[in-house]
C-alpha positions, -999 to +999 in steps of 0.1 A: -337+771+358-369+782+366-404+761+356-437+780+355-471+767+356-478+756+323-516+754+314-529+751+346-535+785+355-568+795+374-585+759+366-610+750+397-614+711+391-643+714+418-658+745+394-678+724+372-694+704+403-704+732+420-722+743+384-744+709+381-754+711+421-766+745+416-783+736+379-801+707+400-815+729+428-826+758+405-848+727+386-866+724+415-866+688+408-858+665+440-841+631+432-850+598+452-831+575+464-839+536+461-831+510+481-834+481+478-822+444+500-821+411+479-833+381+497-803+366+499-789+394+518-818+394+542-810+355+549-772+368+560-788+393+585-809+366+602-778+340+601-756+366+615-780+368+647-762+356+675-773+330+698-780+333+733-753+304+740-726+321+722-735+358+741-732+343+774-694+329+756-688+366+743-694+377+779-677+359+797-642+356+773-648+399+778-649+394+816-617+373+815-599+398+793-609+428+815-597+409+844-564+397+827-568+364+834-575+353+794-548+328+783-544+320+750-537+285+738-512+283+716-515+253+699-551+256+692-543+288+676-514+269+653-544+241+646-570+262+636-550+288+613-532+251+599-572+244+594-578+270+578-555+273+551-558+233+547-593+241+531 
């Protein structure tokens, strides 16, 4: 049994975009782009800032991995993740 292309012959999906780029050049109108950051947003950037206590942590935890000398505690990983979902 042999199934031909049915209806779909020589249709460019990506045609019709290529049209409205080229319809918005030839305007010779340029578009703008906005944007804009809510306050609430900008209060997450500033609380995100990390402190100098918690770089000097950062470091050193990087120092110990790099070296291989990083344990990890088990049971204060079981606590926290059983803190975590206790919420």
């Amino acid at each position: 049994m042999k199934i031909n292309n049915f209806g779909t012959q020589g249709i460019n999906p990506y045609k019709k975009v290529n049209k409205v780029d080229q319809t918005n050049k030839s305007e010779g109108t340029k578009g703008t782009d906005k944007v804009e950051i809510s306050s609430v947003a900008k209060e997450l950037q500033q609380v995100s800032q990390v402190s100098g206590a918690r770089t000097e942590k950062i470091e050193a935890l990087k120092k110990q991995i790099q070296s291989g000398t990083y344990e990890v505690n088990a049971q204060d990983v079981a606590k926290s993740i059983i803190n975590f979902y206790a919420k």
